[in-house]
C-alpha positions as CSV (number, residue, x, y, z in Angstrom):
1,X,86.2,3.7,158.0
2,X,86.0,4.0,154.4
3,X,88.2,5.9,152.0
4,X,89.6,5.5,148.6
5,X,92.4,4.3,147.7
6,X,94.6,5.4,144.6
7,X,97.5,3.7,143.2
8,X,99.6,5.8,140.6
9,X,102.9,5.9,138.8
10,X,105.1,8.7,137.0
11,X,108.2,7.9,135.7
12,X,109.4,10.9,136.4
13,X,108.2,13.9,138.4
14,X,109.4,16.9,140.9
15,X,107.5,18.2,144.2
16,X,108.5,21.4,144.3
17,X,110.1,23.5,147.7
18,X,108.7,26.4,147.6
19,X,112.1,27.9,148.8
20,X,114.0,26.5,146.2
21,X,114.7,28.9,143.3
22,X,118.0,28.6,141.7
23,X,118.3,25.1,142.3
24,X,114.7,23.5,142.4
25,X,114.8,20.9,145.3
26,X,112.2,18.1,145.1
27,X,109.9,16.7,148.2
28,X,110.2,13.3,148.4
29,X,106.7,12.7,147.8
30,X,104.2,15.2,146.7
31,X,102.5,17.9,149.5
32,X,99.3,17.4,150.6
33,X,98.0,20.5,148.3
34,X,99.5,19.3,145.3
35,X,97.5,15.9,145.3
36,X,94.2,17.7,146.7
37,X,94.6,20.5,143.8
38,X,95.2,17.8,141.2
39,X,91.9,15.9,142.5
40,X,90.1,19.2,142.4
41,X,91.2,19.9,139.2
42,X,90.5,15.7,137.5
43,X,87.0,16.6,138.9
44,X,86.2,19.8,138.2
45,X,85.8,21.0,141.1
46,X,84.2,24.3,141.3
47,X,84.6,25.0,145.0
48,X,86.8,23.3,147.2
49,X,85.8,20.1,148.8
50,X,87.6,18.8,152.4
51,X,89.2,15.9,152.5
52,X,92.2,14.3,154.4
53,X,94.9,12.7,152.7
54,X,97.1,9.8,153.3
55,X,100.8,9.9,151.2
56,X,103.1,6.9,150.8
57,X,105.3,5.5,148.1
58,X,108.9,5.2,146.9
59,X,111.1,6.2,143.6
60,X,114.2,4.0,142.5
61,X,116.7,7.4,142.0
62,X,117.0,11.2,142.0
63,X,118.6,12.7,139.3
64,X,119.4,16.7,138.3
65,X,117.8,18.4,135.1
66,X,119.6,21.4,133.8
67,X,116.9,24.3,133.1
68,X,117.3,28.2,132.1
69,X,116.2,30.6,134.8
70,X,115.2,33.8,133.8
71,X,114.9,36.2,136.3
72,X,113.2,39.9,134.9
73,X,115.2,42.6,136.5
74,X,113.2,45.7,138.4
75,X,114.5,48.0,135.9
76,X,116.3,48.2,133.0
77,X,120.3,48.4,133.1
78,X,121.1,49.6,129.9
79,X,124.7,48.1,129.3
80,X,123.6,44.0,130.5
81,X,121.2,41.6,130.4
82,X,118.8,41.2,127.7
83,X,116.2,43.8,126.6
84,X,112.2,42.7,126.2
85,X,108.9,43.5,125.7
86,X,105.9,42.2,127.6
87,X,103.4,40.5,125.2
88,X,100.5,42.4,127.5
89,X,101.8,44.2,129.7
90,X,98.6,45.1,131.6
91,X,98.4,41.4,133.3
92,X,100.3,39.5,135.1
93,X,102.1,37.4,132.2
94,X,105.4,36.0,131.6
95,X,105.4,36.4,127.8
96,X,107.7,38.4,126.1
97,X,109.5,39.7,122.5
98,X,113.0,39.3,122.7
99,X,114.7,42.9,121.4
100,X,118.1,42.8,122.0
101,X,120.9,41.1,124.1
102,X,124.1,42.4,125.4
103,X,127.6,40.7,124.0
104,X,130.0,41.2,126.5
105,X,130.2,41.6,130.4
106,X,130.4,45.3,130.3
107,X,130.8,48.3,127.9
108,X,127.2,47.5,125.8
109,X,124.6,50.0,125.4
110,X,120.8,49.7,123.9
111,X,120.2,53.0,123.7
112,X,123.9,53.7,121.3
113,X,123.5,50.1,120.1
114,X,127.0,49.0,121.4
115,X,127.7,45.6,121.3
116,X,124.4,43.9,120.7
117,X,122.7,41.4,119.2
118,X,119.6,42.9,117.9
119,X,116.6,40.8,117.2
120,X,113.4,43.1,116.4
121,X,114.9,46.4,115.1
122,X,111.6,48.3,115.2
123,X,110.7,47.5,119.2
124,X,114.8,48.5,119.8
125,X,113.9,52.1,118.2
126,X,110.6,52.2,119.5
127,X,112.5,51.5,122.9
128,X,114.7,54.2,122.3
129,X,111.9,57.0,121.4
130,X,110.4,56.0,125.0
131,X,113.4,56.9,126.6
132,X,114.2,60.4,125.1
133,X,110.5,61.2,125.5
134,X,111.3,60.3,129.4
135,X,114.1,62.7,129.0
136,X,112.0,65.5,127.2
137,X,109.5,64.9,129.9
138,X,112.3,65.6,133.0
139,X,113.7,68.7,131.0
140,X,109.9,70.0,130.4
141,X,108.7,69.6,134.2
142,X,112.0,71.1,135.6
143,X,112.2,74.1,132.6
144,X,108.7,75.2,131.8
145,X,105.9,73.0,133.9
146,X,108.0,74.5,137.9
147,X,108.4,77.3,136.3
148,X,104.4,78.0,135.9
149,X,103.8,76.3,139.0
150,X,106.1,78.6,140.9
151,X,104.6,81.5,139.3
152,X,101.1,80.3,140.2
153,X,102.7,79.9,143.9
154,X,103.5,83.6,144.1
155,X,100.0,85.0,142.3
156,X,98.2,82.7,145.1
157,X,100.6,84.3,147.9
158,X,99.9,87.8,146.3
159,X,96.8,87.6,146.4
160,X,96.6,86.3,150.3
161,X,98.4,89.0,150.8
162,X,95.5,91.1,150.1
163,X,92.9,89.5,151.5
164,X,93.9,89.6,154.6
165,X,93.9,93.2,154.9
166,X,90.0,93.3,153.1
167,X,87.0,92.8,154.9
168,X,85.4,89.3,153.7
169,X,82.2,91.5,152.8
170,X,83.6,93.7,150.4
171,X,83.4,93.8,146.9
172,X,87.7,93.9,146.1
173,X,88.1,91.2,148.4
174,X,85.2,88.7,146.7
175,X,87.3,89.3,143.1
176,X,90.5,88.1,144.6
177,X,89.0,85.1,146.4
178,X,87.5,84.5,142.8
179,X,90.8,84.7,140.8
180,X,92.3,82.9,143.6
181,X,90.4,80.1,143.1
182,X,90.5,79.8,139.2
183,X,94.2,79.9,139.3
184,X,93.8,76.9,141.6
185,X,91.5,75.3,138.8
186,X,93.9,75.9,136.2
187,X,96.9,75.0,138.6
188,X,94.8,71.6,139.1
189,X,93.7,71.2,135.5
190,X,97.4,71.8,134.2
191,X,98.8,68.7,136.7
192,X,96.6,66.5,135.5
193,X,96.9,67.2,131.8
194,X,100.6,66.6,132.6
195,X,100.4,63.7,135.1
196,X,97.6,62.0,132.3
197,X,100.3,63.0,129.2
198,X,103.5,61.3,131.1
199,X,101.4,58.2,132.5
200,X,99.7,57.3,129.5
201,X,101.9,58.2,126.9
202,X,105.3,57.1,128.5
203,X,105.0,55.1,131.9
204,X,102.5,53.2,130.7
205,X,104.3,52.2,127.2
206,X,107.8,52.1,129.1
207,X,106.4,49.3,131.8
208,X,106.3,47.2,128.6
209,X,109.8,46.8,128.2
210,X,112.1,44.6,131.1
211,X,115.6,43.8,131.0
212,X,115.9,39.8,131.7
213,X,118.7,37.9,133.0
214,X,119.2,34.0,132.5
215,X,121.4,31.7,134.6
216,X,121.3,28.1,134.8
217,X,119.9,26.1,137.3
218,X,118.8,22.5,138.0
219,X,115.7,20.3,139.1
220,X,115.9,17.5,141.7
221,X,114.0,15.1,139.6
222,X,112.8,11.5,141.1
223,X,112.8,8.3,138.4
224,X,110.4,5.5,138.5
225,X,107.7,7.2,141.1
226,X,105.3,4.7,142.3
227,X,102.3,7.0,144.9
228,X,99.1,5.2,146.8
229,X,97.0,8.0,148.2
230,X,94.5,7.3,150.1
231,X,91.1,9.8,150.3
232,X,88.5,10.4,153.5
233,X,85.8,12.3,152.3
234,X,81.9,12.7,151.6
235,X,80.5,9.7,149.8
236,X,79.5,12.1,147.2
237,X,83.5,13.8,146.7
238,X,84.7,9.7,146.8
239,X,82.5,8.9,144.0
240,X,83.0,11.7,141.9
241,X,87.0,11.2,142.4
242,X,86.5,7.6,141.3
243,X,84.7,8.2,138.2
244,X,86.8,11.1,137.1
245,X,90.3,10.3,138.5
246,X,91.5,9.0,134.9
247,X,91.2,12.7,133.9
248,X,94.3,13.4,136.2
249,X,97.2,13.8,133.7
250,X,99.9,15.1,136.1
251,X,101.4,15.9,139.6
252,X,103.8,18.3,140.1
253,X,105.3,20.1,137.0
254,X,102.9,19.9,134.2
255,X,105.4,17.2,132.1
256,X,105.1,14.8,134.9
257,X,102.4,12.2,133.9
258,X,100.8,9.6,135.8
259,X,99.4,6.5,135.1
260,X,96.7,5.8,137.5
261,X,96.9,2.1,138.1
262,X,94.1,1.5,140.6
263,X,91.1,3.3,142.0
264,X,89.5,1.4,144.6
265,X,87.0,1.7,147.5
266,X,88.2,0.0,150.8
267,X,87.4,0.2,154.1
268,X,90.4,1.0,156.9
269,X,90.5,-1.2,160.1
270,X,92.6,-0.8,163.4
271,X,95.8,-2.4,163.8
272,X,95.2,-5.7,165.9
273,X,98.7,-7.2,165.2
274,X,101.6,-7.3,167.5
275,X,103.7,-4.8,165.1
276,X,103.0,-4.0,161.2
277,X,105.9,-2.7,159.4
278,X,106.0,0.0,156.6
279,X,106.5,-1.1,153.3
280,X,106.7,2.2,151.7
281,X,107.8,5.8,152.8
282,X,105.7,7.7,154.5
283,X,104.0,11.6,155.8
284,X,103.3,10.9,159.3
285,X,101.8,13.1,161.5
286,X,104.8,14.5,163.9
287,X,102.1,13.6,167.3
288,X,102.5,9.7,166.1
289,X,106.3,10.7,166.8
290,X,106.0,12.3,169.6
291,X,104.0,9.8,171.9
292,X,105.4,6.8,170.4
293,X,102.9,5.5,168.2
294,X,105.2,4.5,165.6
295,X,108.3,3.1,166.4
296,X,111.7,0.8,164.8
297,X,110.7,-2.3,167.3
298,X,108.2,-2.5,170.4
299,X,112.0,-3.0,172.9
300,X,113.8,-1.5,170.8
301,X,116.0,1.9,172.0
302,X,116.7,3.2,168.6
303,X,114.3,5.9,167.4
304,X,112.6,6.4,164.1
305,X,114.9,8.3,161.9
306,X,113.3,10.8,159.4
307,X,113.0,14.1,158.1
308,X,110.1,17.1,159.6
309,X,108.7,19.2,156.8
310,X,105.7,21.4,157.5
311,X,103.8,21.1,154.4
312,X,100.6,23.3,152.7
313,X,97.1,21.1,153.1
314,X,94.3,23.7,152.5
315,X,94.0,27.6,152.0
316,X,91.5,30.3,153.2
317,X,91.5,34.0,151.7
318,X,92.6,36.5,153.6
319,X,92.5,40.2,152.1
320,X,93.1,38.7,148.7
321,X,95.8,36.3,149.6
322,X,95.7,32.8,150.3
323,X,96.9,31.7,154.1
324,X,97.7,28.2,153.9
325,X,96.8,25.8,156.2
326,X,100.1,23.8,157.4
327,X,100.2,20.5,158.1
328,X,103.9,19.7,160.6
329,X,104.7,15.9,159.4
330,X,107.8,13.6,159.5
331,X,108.5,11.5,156.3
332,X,110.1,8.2,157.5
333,X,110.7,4.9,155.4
334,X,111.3,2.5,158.1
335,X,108.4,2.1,160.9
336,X,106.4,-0.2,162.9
337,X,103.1,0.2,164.1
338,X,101.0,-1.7,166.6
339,X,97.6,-2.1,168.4
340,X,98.6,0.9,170.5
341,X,99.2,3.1,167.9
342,X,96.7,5.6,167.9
343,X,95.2,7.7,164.3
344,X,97.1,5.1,162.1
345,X,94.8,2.0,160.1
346,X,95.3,-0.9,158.1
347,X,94.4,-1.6,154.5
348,X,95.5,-4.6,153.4
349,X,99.4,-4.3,153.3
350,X,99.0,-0.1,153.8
351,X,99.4,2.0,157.6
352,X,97.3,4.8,156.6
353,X,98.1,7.9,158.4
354,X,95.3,10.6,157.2
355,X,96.5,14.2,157.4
């Protein structure tokens, strides 16, 4: 079988959990849809191109890294956090003008201007003009806007009234099903001139402006991170891959470099030995578990000790959203294999485990 093989280092770098937040947890070693994605992108992929994957390797320590998370809240609490404004608010974007922050834990206020720290004056009072005009909007709809529509309500019932006591034919009852319907025109006409006024001149502007709360939190960060991948693919993929693999910068956060030390094309074998042992930590698929295929010695009773993670390979879309493709694997440091061992393969000093 032939595959290529790809030897890297970071000195630093952090797989993501997905289901980490406050505290960003590392993988051990990266998921399968973080090395394919950082292929795709080295290449220049346009399209996505299948391929298994085979991840081992080792770091020498984990370490934590303090970061700032913000967290934008769903609406703005006027006495906490800190008040911002959406660079462009009409796609999905994380920057922002910092207006104004709160002092203390409780008594502030942006729209009095109690106990701030104000940083761009003119977006505070622009803030502020929103917020009565979302006021004047409330009092106009309850004190004039029912008011007509409640009116129009009773001219409509009026006038069905009427009708029903007219025959459809007659002249009378062909003027009131005339007014009837342009006071339904107008009823329709003035909504929308309101609905238009309050969306575009206030919801729209308003959505701009976010309160943000910051905390801080930590990264699980692994130290001198040494990876050999190994690719089954096309021919034409494993080419492009080894011409353009150079081109990958990083894996995992977009500060974690690599130095790709080898690119080679090698061919896998079966195991023919009496029992190989692991040299480096290792995804194994959770079957080579199950029936035995790898194991801590051929007659030994002890069983290989590790940790399960079901971990993203591949995607399809599905009404707009991506369903990943899960891959259920055990990551283990400490394995034999043999020439019973089925789905694992030998390069050189490597067990190759494609997932």
């Amino acid at each position: 079988m032939k595959a290529l093989r790809i030897v890297l280092t970071q000195n630093e770098a952090h797989y993501r959990k997905e289901e980490a937040q406050t505290n960003r947890m590392t993988y051990p070693l990266p998921p399968f849809s973080t090395i394919i994605g950082a292929i795709h992108r080295a290449c220049d992929f346009k399209a996505y191109n299948p391929m298994d994957i085979s991840i081992q390797g080792k770091y020498g320590s984990l370490t934590k890294q303090p970061f700032t998370n913000h967290c934008f809240l769903n609406s703005v609490m006027d006495d906490r956090g800190i008040l911002v404004r959406m660079v462009n608010g009409d796609y999905m974007s994380s920057s922002y003008e910092k207006i104004a922050a709160t002092k203390k834990s409780q008594g502030n206020s942006f729209l009095k201007g109690i106990t701030l720290d104000v940083f761009n004056v003119e977006l505070l009072n622009e803030y502020r003009e929103l917020k009565k005009l979302g006021t004047d909007i409330v009092e106009f709809k309850k004190i004039r806007l029912d008011k007509i529509k409640n009116l129009f309500k009773k001219r409509k019932k009026t006038i069905g009234d009427k009708k029903k006591k007219l025959d459809k034919k007659s002249v009378e009852f062909l003027i009131l099903n005339k007014r009837e319907e342009e006071i339904k025109i107008l009823e329709i006409l003035i909504d929308n001139k309101f609905k238009n006024f309050k969306e575009n001149k206030y919801e729209k502007e308003i959505s701009r402006y976010q309160g943000l709360v910051t905390s801080l939190g930590y990264y699980e960060v692994l130290n001198d991170v040494k990876l050999i991948i190994h690719i089954k693919s096309s021919d034409e993929v494993l080419n492009t891959i080894k011409k353009k693999i150079y081109n990958l910068k990083a894996i995992g956060r977009a500060e974690d470099f690599v130095d790709v030390e080898e690119v080679k094309e090698v061919t896998l074998s079966a195991v023919i030995n009496e029992e190989i042992s692991s040299k480096y930590s290792s995804y194994i698929d959770i079957n080579l578990l199950n029936n035995e295929s790898i194991f801590i010695h051929k007659n030994s009773k002890s069983k290989v000790m590790g940790t399960k993670y079901y971990l993203n390979k591949d995607y399809s879309i599905l009404d707009n959203k991506r369903i990943f493709n899960k891959k259920k694997v055990f990551y283990t440091s400490k394995f034999n294999v043999d020439m019973d061992s089925d789905g694992v393969y030998l390069d050189e000093e490597y067990i190759v485990n494609f997932n």
